[in-house]
Biopython code that builds the backbone (N, CA, C, O; Angstrom):
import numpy as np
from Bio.PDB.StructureBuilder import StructureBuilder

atoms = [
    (1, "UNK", "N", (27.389, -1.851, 7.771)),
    (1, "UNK", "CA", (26.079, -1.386, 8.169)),
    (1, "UNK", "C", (25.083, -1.661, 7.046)),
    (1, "UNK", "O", (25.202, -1.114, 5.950)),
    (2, "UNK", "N", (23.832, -2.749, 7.408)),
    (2, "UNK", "CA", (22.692, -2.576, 6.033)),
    (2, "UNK", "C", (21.972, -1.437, 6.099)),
    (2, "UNK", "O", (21.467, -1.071, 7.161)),
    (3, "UNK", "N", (21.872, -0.877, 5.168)),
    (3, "UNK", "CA", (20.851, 0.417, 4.544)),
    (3, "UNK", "C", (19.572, -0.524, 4.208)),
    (3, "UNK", "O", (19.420, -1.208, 3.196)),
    (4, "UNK", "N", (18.749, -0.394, 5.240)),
    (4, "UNK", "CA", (17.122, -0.873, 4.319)),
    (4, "UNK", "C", (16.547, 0.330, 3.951)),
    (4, "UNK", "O", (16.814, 1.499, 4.229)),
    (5, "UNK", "N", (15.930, -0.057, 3.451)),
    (5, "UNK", "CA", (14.522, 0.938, 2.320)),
    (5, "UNK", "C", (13.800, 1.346, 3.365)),
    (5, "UNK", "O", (13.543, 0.591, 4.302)),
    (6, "UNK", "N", (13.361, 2.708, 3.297)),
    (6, "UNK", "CA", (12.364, 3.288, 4.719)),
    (6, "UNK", "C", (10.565, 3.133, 3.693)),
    (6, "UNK", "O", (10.406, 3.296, 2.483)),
    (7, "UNK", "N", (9.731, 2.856, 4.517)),
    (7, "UNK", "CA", (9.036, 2.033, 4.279)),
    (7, "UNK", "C", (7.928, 3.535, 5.378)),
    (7, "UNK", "O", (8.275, 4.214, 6.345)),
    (8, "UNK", "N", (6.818, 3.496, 4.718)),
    (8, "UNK", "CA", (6.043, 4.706, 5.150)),
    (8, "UNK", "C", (4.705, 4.162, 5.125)),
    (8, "UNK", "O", (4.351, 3.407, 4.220)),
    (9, "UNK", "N", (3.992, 4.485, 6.015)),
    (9, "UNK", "CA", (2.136, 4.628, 6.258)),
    (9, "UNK", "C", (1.845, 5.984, 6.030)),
    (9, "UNK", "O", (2.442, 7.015, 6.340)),
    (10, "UNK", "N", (0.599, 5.721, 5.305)),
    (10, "UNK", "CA", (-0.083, 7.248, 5.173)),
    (10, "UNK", "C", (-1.904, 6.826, 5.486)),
    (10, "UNK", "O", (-2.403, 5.775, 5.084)),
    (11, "UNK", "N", (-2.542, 7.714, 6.136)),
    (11, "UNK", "CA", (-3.814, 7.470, 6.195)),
    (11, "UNK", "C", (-4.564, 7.731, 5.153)),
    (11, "UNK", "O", (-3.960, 8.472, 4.377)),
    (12, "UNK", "N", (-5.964, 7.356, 4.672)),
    (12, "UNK", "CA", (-6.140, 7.431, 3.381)),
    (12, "UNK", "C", (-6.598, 9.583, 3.346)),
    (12, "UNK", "O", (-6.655, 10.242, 2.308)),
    (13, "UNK", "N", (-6.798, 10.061, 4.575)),
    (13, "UNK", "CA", (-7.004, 11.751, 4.471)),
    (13, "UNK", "C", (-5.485, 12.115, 4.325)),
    (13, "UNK", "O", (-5.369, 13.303, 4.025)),
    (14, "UNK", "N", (-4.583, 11.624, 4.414)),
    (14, "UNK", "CA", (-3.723, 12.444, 4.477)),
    (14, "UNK", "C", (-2.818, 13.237, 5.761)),
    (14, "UNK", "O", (-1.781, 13.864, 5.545)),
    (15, "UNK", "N", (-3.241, 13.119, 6.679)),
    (15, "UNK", "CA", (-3.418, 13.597, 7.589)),
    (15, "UNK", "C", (-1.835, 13.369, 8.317)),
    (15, "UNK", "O", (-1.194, 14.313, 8.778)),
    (16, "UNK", "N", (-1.318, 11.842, 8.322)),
    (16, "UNK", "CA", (-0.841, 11.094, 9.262)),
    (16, "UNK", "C", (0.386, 10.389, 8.383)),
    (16, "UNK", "O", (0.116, 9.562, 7.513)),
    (17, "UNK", "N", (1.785, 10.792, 8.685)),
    (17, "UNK", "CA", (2.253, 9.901, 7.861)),
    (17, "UNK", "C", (3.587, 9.333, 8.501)),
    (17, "UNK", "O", (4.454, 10.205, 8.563)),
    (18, "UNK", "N", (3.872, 8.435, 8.858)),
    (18, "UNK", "CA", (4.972, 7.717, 10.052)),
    (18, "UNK", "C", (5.554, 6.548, 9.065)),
    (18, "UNK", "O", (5.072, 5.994, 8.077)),
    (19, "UNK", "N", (6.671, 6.426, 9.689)),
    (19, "UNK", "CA", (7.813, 5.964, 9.088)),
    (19, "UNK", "C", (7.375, 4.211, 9.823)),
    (19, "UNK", "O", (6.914, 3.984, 10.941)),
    (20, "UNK", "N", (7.690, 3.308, 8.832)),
    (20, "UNK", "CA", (7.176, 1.358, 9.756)),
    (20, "UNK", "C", (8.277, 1.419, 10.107)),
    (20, "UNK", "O", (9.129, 1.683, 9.259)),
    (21, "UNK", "N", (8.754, 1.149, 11.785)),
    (21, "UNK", "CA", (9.498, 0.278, 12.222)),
    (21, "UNK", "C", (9.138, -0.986, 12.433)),
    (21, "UNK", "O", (9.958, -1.878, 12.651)),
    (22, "UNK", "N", (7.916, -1.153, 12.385)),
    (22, "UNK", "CA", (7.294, -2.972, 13.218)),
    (22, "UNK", "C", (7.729, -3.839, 11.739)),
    (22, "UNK", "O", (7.822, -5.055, 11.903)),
    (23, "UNK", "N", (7.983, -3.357, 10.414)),
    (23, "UNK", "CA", (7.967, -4.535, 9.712)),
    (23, "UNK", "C", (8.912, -5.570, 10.047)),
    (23, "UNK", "O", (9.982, -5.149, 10.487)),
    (24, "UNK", "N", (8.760, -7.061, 9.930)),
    (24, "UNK", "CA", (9.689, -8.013, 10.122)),
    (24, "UNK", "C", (10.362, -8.455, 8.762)),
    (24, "UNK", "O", (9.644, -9.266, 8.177)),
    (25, "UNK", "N", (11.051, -8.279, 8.364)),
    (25, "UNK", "CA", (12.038, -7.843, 7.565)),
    (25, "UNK", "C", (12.137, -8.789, 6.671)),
    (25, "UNK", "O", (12.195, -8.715, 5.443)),
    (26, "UNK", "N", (12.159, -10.212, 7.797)),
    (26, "UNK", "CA", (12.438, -11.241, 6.500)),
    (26, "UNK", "C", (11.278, -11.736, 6.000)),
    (26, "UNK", "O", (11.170, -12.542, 5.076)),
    (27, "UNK", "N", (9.969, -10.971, 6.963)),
    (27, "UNK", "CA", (8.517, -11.879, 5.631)),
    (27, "UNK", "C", (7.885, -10.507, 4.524)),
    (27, "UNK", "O", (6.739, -10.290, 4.127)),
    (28, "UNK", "N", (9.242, -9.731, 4.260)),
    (28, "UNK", "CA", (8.771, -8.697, 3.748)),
    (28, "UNK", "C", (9.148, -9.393, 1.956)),
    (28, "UNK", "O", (10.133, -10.076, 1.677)),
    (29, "UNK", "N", (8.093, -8.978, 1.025)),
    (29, "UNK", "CA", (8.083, -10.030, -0.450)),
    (29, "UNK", "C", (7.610, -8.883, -0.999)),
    (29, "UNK", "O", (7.020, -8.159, -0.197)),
    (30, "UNK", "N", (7.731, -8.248, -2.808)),
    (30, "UNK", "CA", (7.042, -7.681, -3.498)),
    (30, "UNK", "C", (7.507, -8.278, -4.648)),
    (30, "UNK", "O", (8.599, -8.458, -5.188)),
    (31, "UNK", "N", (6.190, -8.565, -4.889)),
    (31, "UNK", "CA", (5.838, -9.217, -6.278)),
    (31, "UNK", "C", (5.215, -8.819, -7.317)),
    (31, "UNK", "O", (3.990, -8.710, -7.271)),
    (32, "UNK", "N", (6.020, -8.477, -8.626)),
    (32, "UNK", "CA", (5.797, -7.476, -9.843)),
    (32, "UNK", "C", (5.545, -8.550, -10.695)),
    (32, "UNK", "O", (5.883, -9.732, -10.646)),
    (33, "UNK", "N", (4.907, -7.925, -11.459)),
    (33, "UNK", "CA", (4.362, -8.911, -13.055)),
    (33, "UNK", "C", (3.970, -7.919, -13.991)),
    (33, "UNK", "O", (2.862, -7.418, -13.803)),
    (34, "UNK", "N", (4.576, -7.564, -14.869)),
    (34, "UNK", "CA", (3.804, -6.383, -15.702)),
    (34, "UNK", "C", (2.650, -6.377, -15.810)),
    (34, "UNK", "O", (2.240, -7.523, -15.997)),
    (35, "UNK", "N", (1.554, -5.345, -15.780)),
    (35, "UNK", "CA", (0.308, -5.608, -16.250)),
    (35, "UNK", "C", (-0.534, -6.137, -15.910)),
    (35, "UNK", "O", (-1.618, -6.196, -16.491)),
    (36, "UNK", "N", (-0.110, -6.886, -14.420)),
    (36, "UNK", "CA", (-0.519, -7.963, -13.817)),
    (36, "UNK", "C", (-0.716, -7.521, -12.068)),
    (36, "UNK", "O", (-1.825, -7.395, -11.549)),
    (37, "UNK", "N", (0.265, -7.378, -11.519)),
    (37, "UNK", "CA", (0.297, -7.547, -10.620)),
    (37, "UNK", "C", (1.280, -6.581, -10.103)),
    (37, "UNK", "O", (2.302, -6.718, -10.775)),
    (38, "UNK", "N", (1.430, -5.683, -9.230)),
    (38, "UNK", "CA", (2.399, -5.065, -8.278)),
    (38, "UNK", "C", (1.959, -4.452, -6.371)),
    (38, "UNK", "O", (1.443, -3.421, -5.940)),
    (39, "UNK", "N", (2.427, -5.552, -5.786)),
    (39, "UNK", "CA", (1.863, -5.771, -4.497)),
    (39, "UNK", "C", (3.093, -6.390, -3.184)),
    (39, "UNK", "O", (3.849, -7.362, -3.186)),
    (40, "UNK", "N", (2.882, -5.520, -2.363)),
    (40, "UNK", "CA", (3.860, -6.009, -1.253)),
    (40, "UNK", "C", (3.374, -6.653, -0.026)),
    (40, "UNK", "O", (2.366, -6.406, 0.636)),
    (41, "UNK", "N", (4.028, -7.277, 0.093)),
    (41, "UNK", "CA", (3.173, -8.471, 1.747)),
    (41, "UNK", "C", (4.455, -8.597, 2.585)),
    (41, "UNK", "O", (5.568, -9.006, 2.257)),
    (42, "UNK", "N", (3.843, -7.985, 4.139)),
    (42, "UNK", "CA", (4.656, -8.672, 4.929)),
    (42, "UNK", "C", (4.034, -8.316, 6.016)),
    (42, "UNK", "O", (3.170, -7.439, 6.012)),
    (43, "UNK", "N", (4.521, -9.162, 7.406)),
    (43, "UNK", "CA", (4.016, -9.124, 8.638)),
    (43, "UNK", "C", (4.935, -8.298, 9.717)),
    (43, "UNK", "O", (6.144, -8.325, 9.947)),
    (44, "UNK", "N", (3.825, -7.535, 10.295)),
    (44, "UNK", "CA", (4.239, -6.242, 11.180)),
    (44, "UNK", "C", (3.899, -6.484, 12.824)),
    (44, "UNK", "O", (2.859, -6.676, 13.453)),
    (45, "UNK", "N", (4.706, -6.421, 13.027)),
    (45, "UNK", "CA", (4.754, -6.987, 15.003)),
    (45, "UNK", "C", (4.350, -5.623, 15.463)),
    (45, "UNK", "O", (4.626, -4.510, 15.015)),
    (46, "UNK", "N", (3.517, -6.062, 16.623)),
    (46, "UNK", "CA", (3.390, -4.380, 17.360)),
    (46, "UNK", "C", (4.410, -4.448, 18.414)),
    (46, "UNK", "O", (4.937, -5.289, 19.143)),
    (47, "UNK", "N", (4.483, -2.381, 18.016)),
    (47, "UNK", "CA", (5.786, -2.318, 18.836)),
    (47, "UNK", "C", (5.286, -0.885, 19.443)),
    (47, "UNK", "O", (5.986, 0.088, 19.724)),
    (48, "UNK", "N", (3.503, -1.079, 19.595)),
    (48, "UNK", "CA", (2.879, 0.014, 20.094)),
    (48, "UNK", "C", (3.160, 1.310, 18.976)),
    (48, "UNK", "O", (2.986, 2.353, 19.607)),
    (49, "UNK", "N", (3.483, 1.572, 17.733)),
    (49, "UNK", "CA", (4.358, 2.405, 17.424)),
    (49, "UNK", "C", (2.193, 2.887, 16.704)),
    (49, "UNK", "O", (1.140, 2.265, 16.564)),
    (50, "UNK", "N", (2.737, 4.411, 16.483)),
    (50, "UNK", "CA", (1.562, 4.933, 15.046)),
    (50, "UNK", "C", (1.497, 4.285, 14.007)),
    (50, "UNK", "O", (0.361, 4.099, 13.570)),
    (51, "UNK", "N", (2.402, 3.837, 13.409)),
    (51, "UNK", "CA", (2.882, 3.319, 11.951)),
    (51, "UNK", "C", (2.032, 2.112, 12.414)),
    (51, "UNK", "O", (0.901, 2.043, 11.934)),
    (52, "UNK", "N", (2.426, 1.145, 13.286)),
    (52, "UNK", "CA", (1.616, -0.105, 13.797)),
    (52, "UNK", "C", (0.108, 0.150, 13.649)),
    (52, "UNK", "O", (-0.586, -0.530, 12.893)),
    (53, "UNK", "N", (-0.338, 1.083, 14.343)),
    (53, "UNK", "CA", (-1.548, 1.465, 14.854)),
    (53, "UNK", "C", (-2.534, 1.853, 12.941)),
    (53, "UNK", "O", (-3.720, 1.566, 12.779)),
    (54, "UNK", "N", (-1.775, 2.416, 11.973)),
    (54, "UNK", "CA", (-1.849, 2.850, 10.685)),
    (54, "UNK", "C", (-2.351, 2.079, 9.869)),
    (54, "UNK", "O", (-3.139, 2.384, 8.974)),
    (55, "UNK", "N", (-1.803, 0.712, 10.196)),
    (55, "UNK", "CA", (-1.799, -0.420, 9.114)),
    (55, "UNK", "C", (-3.597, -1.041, 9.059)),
    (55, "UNK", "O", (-3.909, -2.026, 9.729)),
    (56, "UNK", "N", (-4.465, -0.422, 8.321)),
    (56, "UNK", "CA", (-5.531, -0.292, 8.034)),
    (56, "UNK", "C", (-5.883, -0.635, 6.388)),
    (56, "UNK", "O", (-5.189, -0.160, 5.490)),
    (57, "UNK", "N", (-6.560, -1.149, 6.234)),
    (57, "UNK", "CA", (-7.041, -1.618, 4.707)),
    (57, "UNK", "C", (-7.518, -0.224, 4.265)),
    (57, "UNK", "O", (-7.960, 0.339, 5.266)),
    (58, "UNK", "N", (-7.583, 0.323, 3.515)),
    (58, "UNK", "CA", (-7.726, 1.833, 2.136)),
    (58, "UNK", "C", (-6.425, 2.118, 2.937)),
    (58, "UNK", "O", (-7.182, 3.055, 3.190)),
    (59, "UNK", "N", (-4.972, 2.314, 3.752)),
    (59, "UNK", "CA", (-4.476, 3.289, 4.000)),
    (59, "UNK", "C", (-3.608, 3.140, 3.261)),
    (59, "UNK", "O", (-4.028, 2.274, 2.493)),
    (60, "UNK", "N", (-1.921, 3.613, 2.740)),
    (60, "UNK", "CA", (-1.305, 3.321, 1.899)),
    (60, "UNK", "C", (0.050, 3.351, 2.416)),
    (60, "UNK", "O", (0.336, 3.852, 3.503)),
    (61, "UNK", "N", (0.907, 2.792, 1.604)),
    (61, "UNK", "CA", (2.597, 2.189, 2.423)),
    (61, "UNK", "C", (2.800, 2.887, 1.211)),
    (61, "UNK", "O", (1.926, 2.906, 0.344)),
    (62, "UNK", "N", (4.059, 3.554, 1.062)),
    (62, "UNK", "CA", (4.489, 4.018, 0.543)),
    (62, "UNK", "C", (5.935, 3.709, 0.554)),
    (62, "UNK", "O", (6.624, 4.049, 1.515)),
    (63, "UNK", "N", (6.603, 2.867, -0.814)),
    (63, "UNK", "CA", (7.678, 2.743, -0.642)),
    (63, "UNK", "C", (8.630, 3.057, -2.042)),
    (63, "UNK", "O", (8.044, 2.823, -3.099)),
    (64, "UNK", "N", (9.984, 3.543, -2.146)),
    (64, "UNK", "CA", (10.372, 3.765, -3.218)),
    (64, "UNK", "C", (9.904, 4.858, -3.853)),
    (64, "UNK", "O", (9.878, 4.752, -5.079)),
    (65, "UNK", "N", (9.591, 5.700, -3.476)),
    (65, "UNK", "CA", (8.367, 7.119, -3.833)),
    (65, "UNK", "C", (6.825, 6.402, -5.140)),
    (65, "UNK", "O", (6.555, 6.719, -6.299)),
    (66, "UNK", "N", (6.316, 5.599, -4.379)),
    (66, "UNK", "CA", (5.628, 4.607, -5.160)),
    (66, "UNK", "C", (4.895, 4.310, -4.143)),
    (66, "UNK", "O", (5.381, 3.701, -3.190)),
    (67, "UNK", "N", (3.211, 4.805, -4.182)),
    (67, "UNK", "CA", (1.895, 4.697, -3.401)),
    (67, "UNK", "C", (1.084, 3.334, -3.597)),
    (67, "UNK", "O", (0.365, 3.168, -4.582)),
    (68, "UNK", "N", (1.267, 2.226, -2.454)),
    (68, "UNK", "CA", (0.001, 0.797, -2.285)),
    (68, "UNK", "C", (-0.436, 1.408, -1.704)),
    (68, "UNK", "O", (-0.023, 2.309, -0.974)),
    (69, "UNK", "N", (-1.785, 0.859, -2.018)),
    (69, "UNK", "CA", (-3.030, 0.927, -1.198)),
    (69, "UNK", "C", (-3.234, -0.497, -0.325)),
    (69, "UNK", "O", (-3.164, -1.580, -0.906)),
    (70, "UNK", "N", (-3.495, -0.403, 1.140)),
    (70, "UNK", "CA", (-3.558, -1.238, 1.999)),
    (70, "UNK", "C", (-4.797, -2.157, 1.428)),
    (70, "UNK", "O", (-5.876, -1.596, 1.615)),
    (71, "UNK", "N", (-4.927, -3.754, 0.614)),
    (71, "UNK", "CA", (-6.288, -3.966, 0.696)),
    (71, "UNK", "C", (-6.345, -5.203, 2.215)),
    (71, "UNK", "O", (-7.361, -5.586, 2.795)),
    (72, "UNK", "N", (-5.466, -5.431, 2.400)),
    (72, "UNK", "CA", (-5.415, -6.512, 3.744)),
    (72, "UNK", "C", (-5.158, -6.115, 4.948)),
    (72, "UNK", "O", (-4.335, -5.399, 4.377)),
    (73, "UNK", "N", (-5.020, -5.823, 6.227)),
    (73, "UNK", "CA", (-4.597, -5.967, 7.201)),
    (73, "UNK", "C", (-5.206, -6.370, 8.336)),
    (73, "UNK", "O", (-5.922, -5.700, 9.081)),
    (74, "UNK", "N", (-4.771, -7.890, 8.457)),
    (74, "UNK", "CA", (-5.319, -9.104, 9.254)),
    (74, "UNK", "C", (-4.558, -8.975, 10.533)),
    (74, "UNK", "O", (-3.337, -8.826, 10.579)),
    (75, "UNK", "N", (-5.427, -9.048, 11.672)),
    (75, "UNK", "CA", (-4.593, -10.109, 12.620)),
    (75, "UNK", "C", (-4.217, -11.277, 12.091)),
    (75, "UNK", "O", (-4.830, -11.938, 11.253)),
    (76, "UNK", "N", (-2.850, -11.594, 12.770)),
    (76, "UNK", "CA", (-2.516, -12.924, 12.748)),
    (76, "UNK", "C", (-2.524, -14.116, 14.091)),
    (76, "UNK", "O", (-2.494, -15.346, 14.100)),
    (77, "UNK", "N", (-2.582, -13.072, 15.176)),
    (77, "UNK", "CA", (-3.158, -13.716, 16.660)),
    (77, "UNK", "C", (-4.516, -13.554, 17.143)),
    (77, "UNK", "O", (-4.867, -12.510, 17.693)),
    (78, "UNK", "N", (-5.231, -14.457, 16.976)),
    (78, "UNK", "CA", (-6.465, -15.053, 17.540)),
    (78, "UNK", "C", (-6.419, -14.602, 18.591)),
    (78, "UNK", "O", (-5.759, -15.097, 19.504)),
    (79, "UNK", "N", (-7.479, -13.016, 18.735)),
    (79, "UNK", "CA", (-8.407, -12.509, 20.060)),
    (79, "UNK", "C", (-7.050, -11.876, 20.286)),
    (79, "UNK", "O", (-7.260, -11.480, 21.432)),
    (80, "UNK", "N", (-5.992, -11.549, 20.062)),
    (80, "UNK", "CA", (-4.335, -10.568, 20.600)),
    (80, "UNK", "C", (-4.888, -9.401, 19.001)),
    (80, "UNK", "O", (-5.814, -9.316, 18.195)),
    (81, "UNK", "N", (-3.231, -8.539, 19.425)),
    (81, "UNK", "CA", (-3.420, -7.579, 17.864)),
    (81, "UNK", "C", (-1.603, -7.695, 18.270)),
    (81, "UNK", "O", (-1.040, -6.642, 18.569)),
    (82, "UNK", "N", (-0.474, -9.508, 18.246)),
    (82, "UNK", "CA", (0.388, -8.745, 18.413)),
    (82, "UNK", "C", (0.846, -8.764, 16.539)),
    (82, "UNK", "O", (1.765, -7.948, 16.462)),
    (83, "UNK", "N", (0.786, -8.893, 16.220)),
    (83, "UNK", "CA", (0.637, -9.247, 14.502)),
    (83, "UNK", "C", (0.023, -8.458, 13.425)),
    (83, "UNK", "O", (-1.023, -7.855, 13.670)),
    (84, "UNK", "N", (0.364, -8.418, 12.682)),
    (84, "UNK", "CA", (-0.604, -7.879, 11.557)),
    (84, "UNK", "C", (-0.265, -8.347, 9.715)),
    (84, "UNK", "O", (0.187, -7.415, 9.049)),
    (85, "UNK", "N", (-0.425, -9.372, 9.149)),
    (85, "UNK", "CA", (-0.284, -9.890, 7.971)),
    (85, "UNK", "C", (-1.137, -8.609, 6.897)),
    (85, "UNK", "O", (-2.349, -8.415, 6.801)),
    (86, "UNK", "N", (-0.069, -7.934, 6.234)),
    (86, "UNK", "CA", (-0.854, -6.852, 5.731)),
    (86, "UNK", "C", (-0.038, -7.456, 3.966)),
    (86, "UNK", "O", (1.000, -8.042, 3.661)),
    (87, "UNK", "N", (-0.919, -7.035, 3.401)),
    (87, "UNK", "CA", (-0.891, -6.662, 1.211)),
    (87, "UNK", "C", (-1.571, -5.238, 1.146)),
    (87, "UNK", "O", (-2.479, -4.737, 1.809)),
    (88, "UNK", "N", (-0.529, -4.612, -0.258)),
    (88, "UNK", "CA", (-0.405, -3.583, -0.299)),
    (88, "UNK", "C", (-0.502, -3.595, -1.956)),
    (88, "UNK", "O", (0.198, -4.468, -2.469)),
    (89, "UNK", "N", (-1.065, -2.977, -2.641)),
    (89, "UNK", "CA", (-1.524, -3.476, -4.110)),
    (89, "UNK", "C", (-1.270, -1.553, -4.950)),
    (89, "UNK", "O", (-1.986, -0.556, -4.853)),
    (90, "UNK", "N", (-0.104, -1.752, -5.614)),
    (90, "UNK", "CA", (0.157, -0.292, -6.300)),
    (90, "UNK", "C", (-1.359, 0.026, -6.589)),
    (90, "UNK", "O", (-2.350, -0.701, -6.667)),
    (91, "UNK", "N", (-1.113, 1.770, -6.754)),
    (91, "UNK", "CA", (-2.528, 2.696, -6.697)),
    (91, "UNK", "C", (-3.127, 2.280, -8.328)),
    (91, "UNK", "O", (-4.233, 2.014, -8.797)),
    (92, "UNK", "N", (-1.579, 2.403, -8.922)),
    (92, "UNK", "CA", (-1.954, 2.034, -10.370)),
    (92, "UNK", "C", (-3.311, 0.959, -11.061)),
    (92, "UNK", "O", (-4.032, 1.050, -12.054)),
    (93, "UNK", "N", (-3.172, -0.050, -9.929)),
    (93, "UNK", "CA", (-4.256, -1.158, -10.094)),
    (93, "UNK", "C", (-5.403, -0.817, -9.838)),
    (93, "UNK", "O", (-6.285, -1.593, -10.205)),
    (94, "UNK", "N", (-5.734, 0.215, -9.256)),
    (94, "UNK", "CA", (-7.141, 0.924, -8.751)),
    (94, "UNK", "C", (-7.726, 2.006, -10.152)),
    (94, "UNK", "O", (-8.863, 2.298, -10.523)),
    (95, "UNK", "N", (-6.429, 2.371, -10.635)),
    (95, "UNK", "CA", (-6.906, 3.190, -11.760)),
    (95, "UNK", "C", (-7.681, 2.313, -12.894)),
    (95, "UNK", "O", (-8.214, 3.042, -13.731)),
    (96, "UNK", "N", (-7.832, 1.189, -13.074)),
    (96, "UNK", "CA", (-8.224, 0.112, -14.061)),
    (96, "UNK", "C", (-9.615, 0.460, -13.629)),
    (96, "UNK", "O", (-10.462, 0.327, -14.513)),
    (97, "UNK", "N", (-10.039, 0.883, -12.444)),
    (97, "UNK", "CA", (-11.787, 0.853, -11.989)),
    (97, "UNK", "C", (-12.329, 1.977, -12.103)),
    (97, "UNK", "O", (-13.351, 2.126, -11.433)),
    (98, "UNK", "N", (-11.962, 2.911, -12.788)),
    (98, "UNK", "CA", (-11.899, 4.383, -13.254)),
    (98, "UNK", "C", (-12.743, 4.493, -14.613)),
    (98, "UNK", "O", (-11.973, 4.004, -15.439)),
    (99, "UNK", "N", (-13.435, 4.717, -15.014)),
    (99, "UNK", "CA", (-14.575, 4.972, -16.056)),
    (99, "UNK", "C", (-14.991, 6.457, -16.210)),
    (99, "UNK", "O", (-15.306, 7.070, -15.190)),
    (100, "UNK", "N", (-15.019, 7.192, -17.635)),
    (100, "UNK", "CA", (-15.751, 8.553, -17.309)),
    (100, "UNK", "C", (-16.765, 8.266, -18.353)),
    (100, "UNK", "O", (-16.670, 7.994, -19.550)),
    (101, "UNK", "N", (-17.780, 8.413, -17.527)),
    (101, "UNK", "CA", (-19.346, 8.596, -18.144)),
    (101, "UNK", "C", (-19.762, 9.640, -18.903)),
    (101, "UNK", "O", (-20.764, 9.377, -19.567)),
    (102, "UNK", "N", (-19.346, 10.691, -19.022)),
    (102, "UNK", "CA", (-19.294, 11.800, -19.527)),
    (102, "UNK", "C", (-19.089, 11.914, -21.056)),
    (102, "UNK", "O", (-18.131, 11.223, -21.403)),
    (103, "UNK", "N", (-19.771, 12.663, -22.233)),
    (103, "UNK", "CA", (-18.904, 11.785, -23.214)),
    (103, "UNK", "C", (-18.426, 13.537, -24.001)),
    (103, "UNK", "O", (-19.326, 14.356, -23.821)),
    (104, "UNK", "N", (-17.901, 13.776, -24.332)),
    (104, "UNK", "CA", (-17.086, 14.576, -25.426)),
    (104, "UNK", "C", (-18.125, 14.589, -27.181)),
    (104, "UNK", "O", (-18.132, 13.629, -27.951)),
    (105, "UNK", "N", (-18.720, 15.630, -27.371)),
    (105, "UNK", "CA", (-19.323, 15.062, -28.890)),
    (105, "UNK", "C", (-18.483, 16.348, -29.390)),
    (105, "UNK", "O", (-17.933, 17.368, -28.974)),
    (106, "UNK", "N", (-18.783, 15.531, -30.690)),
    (106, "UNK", "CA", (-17.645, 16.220, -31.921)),
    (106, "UNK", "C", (-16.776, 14.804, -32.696)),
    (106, "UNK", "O", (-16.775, 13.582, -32.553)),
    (107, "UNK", "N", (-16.081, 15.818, -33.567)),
    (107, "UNK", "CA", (-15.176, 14.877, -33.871)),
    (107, "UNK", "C", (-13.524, 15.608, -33.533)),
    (107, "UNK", "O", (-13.427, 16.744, -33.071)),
    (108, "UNK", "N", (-12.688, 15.009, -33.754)),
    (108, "UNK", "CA", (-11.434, 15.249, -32.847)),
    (108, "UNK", "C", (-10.617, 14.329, -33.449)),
    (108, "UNK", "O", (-10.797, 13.122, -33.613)),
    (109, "UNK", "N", (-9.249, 15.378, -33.912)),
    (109, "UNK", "CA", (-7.903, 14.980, -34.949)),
    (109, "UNK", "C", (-7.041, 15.297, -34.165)),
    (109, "UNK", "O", (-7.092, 16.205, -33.335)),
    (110, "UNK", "N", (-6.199, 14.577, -34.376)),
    (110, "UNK", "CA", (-4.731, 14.442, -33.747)),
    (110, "UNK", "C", (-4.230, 14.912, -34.557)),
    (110, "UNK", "O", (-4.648, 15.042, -35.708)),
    (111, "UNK", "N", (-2.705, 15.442, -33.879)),
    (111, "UNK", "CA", (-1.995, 16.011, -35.183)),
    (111, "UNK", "C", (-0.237, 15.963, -34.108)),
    (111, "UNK", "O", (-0.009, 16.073, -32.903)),
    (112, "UNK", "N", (0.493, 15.787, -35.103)),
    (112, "UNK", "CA", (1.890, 15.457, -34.537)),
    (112, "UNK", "C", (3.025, 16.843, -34.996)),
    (112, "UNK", "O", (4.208, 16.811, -34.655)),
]
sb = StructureBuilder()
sb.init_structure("model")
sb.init_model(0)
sb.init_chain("A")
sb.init_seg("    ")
for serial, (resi, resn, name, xyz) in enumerate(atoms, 1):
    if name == "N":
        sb.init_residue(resn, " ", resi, " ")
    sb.init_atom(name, np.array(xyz, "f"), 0.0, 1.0, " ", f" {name:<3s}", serial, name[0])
structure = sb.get_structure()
């Protein structure tokens, strides 16, 4: 019997969170690069399911207890929805766009 990895949608409120059956298994790819890059791609057949219906750009897949954020999810059939070519880009990469404007005055020692 293969054990695959359960593979999760979440809406970006929170609200909604269903387990993917539509992924197709063998165009499923995640590609790590330290520092660089951590992002999963694969194409999801509709199978009418929520999880199908989920696959929305801000929503997030959740796999490995490890949160992407949806930035793709394309049709792949012209004028149909039976398809969906989705990328999924760790949350981590979003934290890089994070800035606090705010500033701290003083001075400030570390100490071990």
């Amino acid at each position: 019997m293969i054990n695959f990895k359960k593979y999760r949608v979440q809406d970006r409120e929170g609200k909604y969170d269903e387990t993917l059956t539509c992924i197709d298994r063998g165009s499923l790819s995640n590609s790590e690069e330290m520092n660089k890059t951590n992002q999963i791609d694969f194409t999801a057949i509709n199978d009418n399911s929520i999880g199908y219906q989920l696959l929305q750009n801000e929503n997030y897949i959740v796999f490995g207890g490890q949160r992407y954020r949806i930035k793709q999810a394309e049709k792949d059939d012209e004028g149909y929805d039976f398809k969906r070519t989705v990328s999924a880009t760790h949350v981590w990469f979003d934290c890089q766009y994070v800035y606090q404007y705010d500033k701290i005055k003083g001075t400030k020692k570390l100490s071990a």
